[in-house]
N, C-alpha and C positions, 0 to 999 in steps of 0.2 A: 360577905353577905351584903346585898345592895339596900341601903335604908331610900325607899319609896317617898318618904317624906320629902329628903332633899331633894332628889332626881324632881317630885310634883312641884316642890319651889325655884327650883331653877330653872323650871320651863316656863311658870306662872312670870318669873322676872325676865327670861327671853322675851315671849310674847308681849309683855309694857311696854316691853324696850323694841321692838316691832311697829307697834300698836302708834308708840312715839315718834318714830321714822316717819310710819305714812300719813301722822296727821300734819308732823311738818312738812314734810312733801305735799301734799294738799293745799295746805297755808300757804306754799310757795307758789304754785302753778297760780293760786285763785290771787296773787301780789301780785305774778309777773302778767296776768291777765290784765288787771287792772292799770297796770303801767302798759299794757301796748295800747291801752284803749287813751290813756291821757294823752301817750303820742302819739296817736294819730289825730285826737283832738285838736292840739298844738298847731298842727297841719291845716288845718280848718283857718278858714277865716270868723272872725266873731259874728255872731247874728246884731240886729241895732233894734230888733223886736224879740221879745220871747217867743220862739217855738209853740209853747202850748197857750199862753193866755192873751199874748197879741202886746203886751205891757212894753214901752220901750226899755231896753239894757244901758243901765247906768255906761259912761264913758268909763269910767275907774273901775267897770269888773270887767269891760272887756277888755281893758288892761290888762290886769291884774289876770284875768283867766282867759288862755287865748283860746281859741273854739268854742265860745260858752254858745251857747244856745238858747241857758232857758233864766229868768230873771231869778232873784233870791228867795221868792215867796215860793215859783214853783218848783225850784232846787231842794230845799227844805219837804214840800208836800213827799216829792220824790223821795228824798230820803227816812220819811219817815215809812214809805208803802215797803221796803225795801227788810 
């Protein structure tokens, strides 16, 4: 005789366990997105004005961050729309 119960919970625990695959696969695609996107930044030469507000870029961030683009106030705004 098949007990319905276990067969319902061991499909309930397949499916998690599924469920868990695709949300790390996901995590991963939207990591390794963000890493082609820092390397091709890298690539970039730094800007010496910010991008959006016109503000000049510190010398020690565009060190420190190579293709920066946009100064720290509007890194921050961006990050916070995001």
């Amino acid at each position: 005789m098949i007990n319905l119960d276990d067969e319902f919970e061991y499909n309930n625990e397949e499916e998690a366990e599924v469920a868990q695959i695709v949300s790390l696969q996901l995590h991963l695609k939207g990591l390794n997105a963000i890493q082609d996107k820092l390397n091709e930044q890298r690539m970039n030469e730094s800007l010496y004005e910010c991008c959006e507000c016109g503000e000049e870029i510190p010398e020690a961030r565009r060190q420190a961050i190579k293709g920066v683009t946009t100064c720290v106030n509007c890194q921050e705004l961006n990050e916070r729309r995001i």
